[in-house]
C-alpha positions, -999 to +999 in steps of 0.1 A: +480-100-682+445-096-682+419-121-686+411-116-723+449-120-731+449-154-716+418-164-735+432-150-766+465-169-760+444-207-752+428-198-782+461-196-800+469-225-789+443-248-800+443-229-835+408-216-829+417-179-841+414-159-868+439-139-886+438-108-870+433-122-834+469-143-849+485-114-851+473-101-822+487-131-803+520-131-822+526-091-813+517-101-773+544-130-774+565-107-787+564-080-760+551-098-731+576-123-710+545-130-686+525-141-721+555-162-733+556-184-700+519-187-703+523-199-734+553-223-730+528-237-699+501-241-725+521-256-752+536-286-728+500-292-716+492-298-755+522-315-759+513-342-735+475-346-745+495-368-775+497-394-746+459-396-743+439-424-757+407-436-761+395-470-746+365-492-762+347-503-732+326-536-732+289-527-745+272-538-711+299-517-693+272-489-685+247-517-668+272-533-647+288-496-635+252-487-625+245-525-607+280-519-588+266-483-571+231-502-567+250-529-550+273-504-527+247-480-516+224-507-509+246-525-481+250-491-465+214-483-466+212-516-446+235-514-427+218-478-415+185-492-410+196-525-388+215-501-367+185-477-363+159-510-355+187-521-331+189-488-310+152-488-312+146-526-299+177-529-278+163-519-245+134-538-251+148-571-256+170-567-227+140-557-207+121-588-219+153-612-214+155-594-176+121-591-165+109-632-167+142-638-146+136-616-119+097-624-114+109-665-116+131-660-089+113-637-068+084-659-068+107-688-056+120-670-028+085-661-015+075-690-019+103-708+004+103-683+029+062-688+032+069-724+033+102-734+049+111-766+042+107-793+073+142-807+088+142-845+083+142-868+118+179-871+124+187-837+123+157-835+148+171-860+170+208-846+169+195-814+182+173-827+209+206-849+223+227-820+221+198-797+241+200-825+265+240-821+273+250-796+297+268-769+277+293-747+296+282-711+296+303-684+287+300-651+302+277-629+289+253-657+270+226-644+285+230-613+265+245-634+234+209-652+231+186-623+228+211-608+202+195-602+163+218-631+150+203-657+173+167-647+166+172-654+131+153-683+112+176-713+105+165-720+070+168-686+058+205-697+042+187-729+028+161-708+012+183-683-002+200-715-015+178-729-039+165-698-047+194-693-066+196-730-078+158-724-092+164-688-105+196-698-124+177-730-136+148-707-149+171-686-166+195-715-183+152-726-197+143-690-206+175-690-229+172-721-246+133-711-252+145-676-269+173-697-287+147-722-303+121-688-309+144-666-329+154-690-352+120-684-374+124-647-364+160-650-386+145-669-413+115-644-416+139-615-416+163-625-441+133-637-463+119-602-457+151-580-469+154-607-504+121-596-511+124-560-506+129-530-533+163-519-531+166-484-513+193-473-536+177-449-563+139-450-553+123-458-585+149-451-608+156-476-635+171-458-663+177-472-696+213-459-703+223-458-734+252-480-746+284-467-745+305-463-779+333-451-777+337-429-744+363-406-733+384-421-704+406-402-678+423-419-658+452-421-635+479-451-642+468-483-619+497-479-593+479-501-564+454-532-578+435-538-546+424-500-544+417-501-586+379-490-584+369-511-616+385-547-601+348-559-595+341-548-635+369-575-643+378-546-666+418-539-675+423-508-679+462-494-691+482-463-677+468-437-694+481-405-681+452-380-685+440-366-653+472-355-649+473-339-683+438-329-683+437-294-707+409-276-725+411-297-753+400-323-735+371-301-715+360-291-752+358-326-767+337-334-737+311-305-741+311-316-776+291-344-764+256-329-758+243-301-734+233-334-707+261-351-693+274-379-662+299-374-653+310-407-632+339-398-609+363-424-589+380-409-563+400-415-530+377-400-504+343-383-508+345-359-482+374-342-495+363-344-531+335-324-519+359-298-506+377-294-544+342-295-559+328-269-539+361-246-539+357-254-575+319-236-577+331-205-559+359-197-576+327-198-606+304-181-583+280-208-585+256-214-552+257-247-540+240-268-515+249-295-495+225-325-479+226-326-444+225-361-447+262-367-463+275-342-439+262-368-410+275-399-428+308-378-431+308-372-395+306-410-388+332-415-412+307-436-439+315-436-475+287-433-497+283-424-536+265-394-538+253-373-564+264-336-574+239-320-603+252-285-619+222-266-637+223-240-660+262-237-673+269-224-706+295-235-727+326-214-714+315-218-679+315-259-685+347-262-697+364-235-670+345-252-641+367-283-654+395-269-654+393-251-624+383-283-605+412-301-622+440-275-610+422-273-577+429-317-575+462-313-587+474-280-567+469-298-533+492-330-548+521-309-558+548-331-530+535-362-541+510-367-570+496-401-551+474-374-526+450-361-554+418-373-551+403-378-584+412-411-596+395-414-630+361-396-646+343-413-671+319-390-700+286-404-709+261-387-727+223-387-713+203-398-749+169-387-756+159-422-737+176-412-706+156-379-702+125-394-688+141-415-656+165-386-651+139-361-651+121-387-622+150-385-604+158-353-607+122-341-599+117-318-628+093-318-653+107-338-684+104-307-707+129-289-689+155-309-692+176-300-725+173-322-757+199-333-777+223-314-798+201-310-832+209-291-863+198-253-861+178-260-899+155-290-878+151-265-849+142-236-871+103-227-877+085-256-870+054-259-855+061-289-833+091-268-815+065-238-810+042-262-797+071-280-772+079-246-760+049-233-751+037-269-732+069-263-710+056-231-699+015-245-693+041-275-673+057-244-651+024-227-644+002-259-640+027-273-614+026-242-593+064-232-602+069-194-613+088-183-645+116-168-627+150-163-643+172-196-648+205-194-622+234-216-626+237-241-594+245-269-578+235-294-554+249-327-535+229-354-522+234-392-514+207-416-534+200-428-498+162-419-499+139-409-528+134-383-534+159-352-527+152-338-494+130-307-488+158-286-481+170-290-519+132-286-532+134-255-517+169-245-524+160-249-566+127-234-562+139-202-543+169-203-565+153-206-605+141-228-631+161-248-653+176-233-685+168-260-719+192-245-739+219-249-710+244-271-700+235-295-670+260-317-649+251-349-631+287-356-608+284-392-597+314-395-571+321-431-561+353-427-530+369-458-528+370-459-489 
């Protein structure tokens, strides 16, 4: 079957055909056995879309979602920065806890091999009456005298004594004295990280919108500790749709505006990654990857990063779905527990949301696409003429050439604001972005 046969046959499907292309279905069901399969497959997908419902989330759900990845990322943006101030200052701590110890105790031992410390009277006296006794001589005492052993000082083993007794008493003070000194060091450090900006997000503070009524796929609950909304205190019921995602569902989610989150939960980001991207060049679509999230990958570090597709149109939105969602599901076929993507919540950007997403993004806020309006409010007016033409004077005044818009993607972790150069110069080699386009923010939260 060829490509347009298919298309012709979804089409059929969701009723979306006219009378001609009707019979033009009917006549290929008729003759094709390949086209009837295909269409039994599509039927049972629509069947079992009947199973999908729609949850009403709690109106601050959207605030506390983003203050739960603020949170997350935050600790591991710590985390990264004590360990980098630790290999840094390690060395040099030890060296300053070493150095004092050794200069204490070489000083001592100087000091009581200068000065030898004077025998009292009675040993004096012991050793006179035994010089005075007539010791036997062994043979070869002559030679035993002049030996290297016998020549040695006699209060070389009492010196070496208390130098150790000093040295380890110096050591036992220098440790209570850097006890007692990095107690204010603690308190001045903690007080220093409540007082600092969070690093997750740089300056972003978007306003999002409240949430209505949004679309919710997700898997059935089949483990509570690992349910990625148990900090939300949020119940959600077995809703079998990832499972039974179908292009129904990718069209009622275009439906909701040319700007779209799309907030993923998922098992593990790394492999996520590896569906997403398979999922882009089965489309053709370049994509980038942060160096950064490859290292924290490396070190086995789970981190929420971002994934923003520019430039999709409407066909290319919904089969970049569904081509991500076979590509999750085709690697689970033995057991349906392995697929990655747990649940993936919609949420339109509103007219409000443009400005901090265009900060974040680092695109001029007239590039990003407006909201779906009616073609009669579009059509003729000044003000649009006007808008169009300041987004070109915004392209030339920041230095960016008019080149032609490509569809692509990028992923990054919200680790440091903003994106690193090698994504500036990935997007600005690559094209501009489309307004009348469709535009993906993935934001894939792994679980571990």
């Amino acid at each position: 079957m060829t490509e347009a046969e298919k298309q012709l046959l979804t089409a059929y499907v969701d009723g979306a055909v006219s009378s001609e292309e009707k019979e033009r279905a009917e006549a290929l069901l008729h003759s094709s056995a390949e086209a009837q399969q295909l269409f039994s497959a599509l039927l049972n997908d629509s069947l079992r879309l009947k199973y999908l419902r729609r949850e009403k989330l709690p109106e601050d759900f959207a605030d506390r979602l983003v203050a739960l990845v603020r949170q997350e990322v935050t600790e591991v943006a710590r985390r990264e920065l004590w360990r980098w101030h630790a290999r840094r200052w390690m060395p040099v701590a030890i060296a300053a806890a070493i150095v004092p110890i050794i200069a204490c105790g070489t000083y001592v031992l100087l000091v009581h091999l200068v000065n030898p410390p004077a025998l009292e009277p009675t040993h004096v006296a012991a050793s006179d009456n035994r010089a005075a006794l007539p010791q036997p001589s062994p043979p070869g005492s002559g030679e035993a005298s002049s030996s290297p052993e016998a020549q040695l000082n006699p209060s070389l083993a009492t010196a070496a004594a208390a130098w150790w007794q000093e040295a380890t008493r110096a050591g036992e003070v220098l440790l209570r004295v850097l006890a007692h000194a990095g107690e204010p060091l603690n308190s001045a450090a903690s007080a220093a990280w409540s007082e600092m900006e969070p690093l997750v997000l740089g300056d972003w503070q978007p306003e999002i919108p409240r949430l209505a009524e949004p679309s919710v796929l997700t898997s059935p609950v089949r483990d509570l500790p690992r349910n990625p909304f148990r900090t939300l205190d949020i119940r959600l019921p077995p809703v079998y749709a990832w499972e039974m995602f179908d292009r129904k569902v990718a069209l009622s989610i275009v439906e909701e505006g040319h700007f779209l989150v799309l907030d993923i939960s998922c098992c593990e980001g790394e492999r996520t990654w590896q569906r997403i991207h398979r999922a882009l060049n089965a489309h053709k679509i370049p994509a980038l990857l942060d160096s950064r999230l490859k290292s924290m990958w490396k070190r086995r570090q789970a981190s929420v990063y971002f994934v923003y597709i520019e430039n999709l149109s409407r066909p290319q939105v919904v089969d970049l779905l569904l081509t991500l969602h076979r590509e999750d599901l085709g690697n689970a076929k033995p057991s349906p527990q392995t697929s990655q993507i747990r649940s993936v919540i919609v949420q339109p950007v509103a007219e409000e949301g443009r400005r901090c997403l265009a900060e974040f993004l680092r695109v001029p806020v007239g590039l990003l696409p407006e909201s779906q309006l009616s073609s009669q409010s579009r059509a003729g007016t000044n003000d649009n003429v006007q808008g169009d033409t300041l987004r070109k004077l915004e392209l030339v005044a920041g230095g960016q050439a008019i080149r032609p818009p490509v569809t692509q993607a990028v992923a990054f972790p919200p680790l440091r604001y903003p994106p690193s150069k090698e994504i500036q110069q990935f997007r600005q080699r690559r094209g501009q972005v489309r307004p009348d386009g469709y535009h993906l923010v993935l934001l894939v939260r792994p679980e571990r």
